[in-house]
TIRO-2110 file (N, C-alpha, C; in Angstrom, 1 decimal):
// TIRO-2110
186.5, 73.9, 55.7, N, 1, A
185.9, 74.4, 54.5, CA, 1, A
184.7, 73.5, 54.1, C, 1, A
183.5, 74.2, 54.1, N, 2, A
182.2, 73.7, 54.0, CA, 2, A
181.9, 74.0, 52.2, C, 2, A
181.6, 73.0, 51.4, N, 3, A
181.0, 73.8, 50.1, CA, 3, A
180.2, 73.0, 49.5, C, 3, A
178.7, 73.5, 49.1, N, 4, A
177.4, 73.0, 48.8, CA, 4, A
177.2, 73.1, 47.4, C, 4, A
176.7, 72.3, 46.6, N, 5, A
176.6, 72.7, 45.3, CA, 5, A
174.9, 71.7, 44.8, C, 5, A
174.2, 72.4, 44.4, N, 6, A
173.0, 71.4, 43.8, CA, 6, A
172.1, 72.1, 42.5, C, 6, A
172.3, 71.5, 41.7, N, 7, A
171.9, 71.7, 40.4, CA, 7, A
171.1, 70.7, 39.5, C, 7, A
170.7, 71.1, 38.8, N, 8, A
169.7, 69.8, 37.5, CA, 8, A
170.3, 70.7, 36.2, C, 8, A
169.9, 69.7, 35.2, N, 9, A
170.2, 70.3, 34.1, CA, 9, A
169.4, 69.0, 32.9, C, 9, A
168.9, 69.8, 32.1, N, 10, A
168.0, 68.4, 31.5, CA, 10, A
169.4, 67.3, 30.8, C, 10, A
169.0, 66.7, 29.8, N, 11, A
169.3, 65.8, 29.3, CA, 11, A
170.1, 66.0, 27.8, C, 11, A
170.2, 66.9, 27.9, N, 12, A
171.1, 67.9, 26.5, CA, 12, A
172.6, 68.0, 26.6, C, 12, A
173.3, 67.3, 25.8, N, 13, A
174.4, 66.5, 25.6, CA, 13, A
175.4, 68.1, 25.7, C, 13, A
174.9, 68.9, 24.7, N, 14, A
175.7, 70.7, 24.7, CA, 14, A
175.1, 71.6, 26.3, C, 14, A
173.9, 71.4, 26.6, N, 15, A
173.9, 71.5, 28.1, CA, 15, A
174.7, 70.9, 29.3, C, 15, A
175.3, 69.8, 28.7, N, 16, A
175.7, 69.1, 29.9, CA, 16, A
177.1, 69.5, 30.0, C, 16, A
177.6, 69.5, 28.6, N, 17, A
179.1, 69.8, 28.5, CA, 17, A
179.2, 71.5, 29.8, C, 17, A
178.5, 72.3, 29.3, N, 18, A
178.7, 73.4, 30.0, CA, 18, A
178.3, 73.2, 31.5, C, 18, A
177.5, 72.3, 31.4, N, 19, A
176.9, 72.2, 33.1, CA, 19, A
178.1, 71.2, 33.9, C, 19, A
178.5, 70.8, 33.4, N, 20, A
179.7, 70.2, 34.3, CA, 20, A
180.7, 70.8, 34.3, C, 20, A
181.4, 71.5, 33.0, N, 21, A
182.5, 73.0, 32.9, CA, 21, A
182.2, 73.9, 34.4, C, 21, A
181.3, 74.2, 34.1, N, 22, A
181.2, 75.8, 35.2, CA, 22, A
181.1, 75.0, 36.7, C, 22, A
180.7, 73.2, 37.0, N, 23, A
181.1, 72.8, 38.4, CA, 23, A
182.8, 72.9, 38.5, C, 23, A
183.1, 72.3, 37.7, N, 24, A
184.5, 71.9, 37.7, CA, 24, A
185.4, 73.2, 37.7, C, 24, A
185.0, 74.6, 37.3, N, 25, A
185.5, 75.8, 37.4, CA, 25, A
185.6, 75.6, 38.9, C, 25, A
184.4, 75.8, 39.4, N, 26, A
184.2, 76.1, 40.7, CA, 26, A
184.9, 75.7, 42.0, C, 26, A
184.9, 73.9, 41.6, N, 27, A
186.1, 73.2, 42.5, CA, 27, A
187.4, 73.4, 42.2, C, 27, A
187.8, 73.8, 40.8, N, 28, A
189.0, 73.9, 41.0, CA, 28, A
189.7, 75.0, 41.6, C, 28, A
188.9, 76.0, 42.3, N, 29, A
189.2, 77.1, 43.4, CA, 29, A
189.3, 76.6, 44.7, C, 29, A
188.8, 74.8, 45.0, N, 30, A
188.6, 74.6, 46.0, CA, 30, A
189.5, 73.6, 46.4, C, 30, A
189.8, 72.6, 45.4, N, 31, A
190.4, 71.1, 45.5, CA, 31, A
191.8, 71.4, 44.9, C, 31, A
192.7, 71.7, 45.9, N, 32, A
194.3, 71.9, 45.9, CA, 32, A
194.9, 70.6, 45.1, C, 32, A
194.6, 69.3, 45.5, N, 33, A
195.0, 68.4, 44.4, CA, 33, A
194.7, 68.1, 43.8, C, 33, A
195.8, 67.9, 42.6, N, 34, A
195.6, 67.8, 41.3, CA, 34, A
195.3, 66.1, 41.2, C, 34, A
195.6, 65.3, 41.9, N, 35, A
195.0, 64.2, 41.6, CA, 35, A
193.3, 64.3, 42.1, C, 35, A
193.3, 64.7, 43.1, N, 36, A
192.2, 64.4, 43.5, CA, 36, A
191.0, 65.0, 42.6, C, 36, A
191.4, 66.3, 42.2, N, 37, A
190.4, 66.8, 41.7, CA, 37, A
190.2, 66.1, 39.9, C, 37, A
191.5, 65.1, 39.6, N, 38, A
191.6, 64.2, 38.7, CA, 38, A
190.5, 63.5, 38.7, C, 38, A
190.6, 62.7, 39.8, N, 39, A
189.6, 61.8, 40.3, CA, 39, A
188.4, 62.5, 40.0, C, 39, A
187.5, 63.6, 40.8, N, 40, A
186.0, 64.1, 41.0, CA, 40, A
186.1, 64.2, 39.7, C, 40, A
186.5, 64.7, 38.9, N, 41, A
186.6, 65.3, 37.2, CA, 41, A
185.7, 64.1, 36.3, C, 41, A
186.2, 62.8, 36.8, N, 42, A
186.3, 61.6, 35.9, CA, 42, A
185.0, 61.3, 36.4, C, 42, A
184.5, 60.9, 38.2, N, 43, A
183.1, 60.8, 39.0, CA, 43, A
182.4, 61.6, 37.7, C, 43, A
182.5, 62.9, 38.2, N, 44, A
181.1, 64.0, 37.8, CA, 44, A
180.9, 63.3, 36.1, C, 44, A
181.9, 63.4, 35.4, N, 45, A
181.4, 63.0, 34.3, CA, 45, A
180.8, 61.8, 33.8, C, 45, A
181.7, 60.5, 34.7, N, 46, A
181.2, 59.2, 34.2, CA, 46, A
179.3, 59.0, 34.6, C, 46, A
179.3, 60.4, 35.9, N, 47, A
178.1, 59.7, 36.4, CA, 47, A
176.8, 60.8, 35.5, C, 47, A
177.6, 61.7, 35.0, N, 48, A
176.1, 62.3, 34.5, CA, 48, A
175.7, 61.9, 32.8, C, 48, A
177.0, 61.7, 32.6, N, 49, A
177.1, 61.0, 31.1, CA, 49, A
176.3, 59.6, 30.9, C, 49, A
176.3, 58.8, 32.3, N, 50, A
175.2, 57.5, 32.5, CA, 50, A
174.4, 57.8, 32.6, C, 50, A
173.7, 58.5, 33.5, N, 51, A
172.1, 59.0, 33.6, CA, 51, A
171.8, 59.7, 32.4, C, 51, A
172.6, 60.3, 31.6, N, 52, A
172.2, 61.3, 30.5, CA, 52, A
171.8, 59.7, 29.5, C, 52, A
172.7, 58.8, 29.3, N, 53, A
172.5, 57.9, 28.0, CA, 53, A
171.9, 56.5, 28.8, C, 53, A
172.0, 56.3, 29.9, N, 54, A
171.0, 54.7, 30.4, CA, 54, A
169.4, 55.0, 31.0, C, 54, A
170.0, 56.3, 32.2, N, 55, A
168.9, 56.4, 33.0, CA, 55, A
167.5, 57.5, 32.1, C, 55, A
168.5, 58.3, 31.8, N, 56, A
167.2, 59.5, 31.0, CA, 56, A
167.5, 59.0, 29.5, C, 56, A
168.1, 58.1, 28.9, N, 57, A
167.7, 58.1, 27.2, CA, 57, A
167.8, 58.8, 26.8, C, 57, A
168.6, 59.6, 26.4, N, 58, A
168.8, 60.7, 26.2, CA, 58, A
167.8, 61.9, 25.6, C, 58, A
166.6, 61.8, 26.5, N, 59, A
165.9, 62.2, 26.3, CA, 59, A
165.4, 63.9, 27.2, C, 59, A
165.4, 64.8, 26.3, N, 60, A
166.2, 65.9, 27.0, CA, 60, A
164.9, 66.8, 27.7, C, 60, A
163.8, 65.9, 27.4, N, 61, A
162.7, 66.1, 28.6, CA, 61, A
163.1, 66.0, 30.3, C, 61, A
164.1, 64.9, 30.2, N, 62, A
164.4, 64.3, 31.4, CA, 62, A
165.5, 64.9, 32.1, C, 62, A
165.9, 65.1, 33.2, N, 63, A
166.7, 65.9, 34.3, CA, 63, A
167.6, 65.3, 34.8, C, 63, A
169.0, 65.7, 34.8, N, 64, A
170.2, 65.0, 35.6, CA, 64, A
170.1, 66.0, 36.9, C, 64, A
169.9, 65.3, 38.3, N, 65, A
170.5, 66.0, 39.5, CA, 65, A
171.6, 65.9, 39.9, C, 65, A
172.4, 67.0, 40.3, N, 66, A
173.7, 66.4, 41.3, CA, 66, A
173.8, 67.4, 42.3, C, 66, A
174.2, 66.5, 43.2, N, 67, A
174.4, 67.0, 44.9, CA, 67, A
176.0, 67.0, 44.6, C, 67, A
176.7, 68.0, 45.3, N, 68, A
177.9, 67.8, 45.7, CA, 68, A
178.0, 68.2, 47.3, C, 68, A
178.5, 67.9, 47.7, N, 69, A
179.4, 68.2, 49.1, CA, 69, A
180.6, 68.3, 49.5, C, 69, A
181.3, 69.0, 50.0, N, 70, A
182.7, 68.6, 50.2, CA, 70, A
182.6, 69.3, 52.1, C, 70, A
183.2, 68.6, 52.7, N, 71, A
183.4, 69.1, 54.0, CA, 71, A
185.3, 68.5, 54.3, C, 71, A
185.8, 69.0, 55.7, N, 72, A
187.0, 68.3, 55.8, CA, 72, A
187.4, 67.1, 55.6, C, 72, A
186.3, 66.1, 55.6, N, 73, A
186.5, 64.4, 55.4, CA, 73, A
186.3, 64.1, 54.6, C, 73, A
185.7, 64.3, 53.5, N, 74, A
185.0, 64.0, 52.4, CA, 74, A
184.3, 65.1, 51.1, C, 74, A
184.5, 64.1, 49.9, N, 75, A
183.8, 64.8, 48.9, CA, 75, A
182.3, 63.8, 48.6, C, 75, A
181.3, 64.1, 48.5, N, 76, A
180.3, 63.3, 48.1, CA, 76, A
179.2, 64.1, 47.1, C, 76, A
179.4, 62.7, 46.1, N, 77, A
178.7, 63.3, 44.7, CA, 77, A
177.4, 62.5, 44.4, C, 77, A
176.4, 63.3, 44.3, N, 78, A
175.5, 62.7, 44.2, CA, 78, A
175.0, 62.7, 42.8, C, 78, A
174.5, 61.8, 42.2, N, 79, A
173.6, 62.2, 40.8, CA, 79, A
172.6, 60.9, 40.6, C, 79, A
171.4, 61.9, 40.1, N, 80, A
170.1, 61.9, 40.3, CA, 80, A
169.2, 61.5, 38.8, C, 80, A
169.0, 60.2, 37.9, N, 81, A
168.4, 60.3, 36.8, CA, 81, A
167.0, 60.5, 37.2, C, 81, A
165.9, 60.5, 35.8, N, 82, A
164.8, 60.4, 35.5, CA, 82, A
164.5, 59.0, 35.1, C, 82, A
165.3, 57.6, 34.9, N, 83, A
165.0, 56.6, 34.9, CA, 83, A
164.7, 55.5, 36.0, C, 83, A
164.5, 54.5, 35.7, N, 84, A
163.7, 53.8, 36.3, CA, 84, A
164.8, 52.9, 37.3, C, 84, A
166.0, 53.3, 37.1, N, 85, A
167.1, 52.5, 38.3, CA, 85, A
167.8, 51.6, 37.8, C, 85, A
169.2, 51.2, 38.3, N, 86, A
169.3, 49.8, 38.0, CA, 86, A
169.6, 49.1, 39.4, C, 86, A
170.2, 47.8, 38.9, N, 87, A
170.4, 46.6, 40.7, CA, 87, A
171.7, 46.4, 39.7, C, 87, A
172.9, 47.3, 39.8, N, 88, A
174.2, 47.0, 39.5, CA, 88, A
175.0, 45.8, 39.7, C, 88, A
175.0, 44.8, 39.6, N, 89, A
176.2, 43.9, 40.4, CA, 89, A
177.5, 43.7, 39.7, C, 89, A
178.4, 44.4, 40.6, N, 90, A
179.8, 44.7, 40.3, CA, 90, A
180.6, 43.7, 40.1, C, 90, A
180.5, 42.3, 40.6, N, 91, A
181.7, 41.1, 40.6, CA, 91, A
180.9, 40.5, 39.1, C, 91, A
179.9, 40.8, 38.4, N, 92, A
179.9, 40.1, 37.3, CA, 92, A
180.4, 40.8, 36.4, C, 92, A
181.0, 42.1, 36.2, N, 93, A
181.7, 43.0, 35.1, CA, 93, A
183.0, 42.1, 34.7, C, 93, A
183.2, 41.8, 33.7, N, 94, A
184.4, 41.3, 33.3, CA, 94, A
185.3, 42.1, 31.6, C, 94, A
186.0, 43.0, 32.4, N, 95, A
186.9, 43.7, 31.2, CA, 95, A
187.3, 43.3, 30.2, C, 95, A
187.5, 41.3, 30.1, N, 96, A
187.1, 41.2, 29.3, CA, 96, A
186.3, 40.6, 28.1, C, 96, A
185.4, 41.1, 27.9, N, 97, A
184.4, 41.1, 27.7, CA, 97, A
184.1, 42.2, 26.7, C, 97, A
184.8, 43.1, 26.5, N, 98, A
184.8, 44.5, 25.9, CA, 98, A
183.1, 45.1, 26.0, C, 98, A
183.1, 45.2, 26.9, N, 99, A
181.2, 45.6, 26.5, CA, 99, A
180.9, 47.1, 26.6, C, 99, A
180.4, 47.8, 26.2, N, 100, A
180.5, 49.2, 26.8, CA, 100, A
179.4, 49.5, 28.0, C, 100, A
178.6, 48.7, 28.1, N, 101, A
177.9, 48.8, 29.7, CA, 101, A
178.6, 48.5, 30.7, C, 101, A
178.4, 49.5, 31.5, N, 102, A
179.3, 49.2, 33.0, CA, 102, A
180.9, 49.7, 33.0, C, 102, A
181.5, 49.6, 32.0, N, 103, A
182.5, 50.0, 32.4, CA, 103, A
183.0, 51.7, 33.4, C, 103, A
181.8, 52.4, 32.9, N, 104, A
181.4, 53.9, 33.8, CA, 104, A
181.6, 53.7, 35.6, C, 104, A
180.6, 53.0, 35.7, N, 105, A
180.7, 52.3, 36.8, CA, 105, A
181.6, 51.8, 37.9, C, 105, A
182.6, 50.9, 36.7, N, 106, A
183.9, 50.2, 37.4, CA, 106, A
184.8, 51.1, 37.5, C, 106, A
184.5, 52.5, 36.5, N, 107, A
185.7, 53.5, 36.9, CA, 107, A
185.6, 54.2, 37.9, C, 107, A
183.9, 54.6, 38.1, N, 108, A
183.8, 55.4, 39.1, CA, 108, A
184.4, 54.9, 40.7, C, 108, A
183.6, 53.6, 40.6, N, 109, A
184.0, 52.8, 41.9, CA, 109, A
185.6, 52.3, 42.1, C, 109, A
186.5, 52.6, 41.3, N, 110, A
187.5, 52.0, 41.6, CA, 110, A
188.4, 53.8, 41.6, C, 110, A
187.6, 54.8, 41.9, N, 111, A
188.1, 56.3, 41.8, CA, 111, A
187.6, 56.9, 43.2, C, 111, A
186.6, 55.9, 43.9, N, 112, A
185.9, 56.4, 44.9, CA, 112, A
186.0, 55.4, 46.0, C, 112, A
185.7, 56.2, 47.1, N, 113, A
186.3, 55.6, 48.6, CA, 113, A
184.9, 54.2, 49.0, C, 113, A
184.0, 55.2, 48.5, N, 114, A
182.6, 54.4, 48.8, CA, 114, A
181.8, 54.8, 47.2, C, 114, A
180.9, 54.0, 47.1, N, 115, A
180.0, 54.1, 45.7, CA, 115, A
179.0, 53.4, 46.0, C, 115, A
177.5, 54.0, 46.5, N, 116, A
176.3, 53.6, 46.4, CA, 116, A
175.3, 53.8, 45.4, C, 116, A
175.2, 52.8, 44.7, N, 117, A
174.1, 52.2, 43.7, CA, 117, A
172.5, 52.2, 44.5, C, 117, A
171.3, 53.2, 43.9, N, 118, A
170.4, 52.7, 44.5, CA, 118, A
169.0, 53.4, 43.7, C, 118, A
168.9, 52.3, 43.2, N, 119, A
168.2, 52.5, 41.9, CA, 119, A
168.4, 53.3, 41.3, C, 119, A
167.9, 54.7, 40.9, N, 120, A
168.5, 55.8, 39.6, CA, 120, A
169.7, 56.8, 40.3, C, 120, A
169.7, 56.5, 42.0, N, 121, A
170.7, 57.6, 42.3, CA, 121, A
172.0, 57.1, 43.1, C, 121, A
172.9, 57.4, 42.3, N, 122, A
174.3, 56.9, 42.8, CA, 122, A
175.1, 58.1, 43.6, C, 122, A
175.6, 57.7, 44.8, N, 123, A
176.7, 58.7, 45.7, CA, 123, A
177.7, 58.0, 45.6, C, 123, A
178.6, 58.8, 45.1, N, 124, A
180.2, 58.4, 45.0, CA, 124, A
180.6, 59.5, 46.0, C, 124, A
181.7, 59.0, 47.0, N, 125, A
182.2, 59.6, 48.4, CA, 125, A
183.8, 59.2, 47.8, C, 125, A
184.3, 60.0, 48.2, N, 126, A
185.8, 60.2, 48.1, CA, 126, A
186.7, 60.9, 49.5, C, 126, A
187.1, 60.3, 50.5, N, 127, A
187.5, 60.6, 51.4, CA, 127, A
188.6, 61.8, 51.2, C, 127, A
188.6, 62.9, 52.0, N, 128, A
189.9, 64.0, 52.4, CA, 128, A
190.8, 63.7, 52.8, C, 128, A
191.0, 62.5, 53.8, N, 129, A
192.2, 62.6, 55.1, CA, 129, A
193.1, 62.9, 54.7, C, 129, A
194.2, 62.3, 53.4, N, 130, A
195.5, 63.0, 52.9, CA, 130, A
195.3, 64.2, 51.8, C, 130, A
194.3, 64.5, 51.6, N, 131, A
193.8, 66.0, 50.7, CA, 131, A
194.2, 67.4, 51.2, C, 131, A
194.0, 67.8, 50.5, N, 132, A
194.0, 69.1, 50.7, CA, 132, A
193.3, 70.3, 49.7, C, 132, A
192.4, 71.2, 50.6, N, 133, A
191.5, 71.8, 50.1, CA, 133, A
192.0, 73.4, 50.1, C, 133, A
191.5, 74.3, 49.4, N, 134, A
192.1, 75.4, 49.7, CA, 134, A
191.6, 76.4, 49.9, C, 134, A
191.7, 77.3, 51.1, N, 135, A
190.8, 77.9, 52.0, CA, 135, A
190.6, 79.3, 51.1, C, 135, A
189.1, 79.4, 51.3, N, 136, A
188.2, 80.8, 50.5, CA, 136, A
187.9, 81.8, 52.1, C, 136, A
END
């Protein structure tokens, strides 16, 4: 099971709500588990909810991209701000600390198999091997 998905949507908080709704409709015809698709649910949001309020400012000039992919091995989520990037470093996050920066971050990466940080565009990868997908 091959399934492609790529979209933008600007920076509009009631845009976004629906622009992540109608992905998540879509996978959920695809991603048989309910954990897993737990998991991508929390990704897709924590990461467009970041780009919407760090990378774009919530400035609704500016454009969220996301790539998705799913093939037999993997899910891989891409998302794409209009800001200037950041240089994340993960072992300085400390919970507690109560801070509201970064916490997005530590969830995505502790929800995901792999998590590349690179400047405004992060790929969160979530491996298949014990998944299961369900055939269209």
């Amino acid at each position: 099971m091959d399934f492609t998905y790529t979209a933008s949507v600007c920076s509009d908080l009631n845009l976004i709500r629906d622009f992540v709704d109608e992905l998540l409709t879509k996978l959920d015809g695809i991603i048989e588990d309910s954990d897993t698709m737990f998991d991508i649910r929390l990704i897709i949001n924590e990461l467009v909810i970041n780009g919407v309020f760090h990378g774009n400012e919530c400035q609704d000039t500016k454009c969220i991209k996301l790539n998705l992919e799913i093939n037999d091995k993997e899910i891989i989520i891409q998302v794409e701000d209009e800001g200037d990037g950041i240089d994340y470093d993960f072992s300085k996050y400390d919970p507690y600390d109560l801070k509201c920066s970064g916490r997005g971050l530590i969830l995505v990466k502790g929800l995901s198999d792999e998590l590349i940080v690179n400047q405004n565009r992060i790929t969160a990868i979530k491996y298949l091997e014990k998944q299961r997908l369900r055939s269209k």
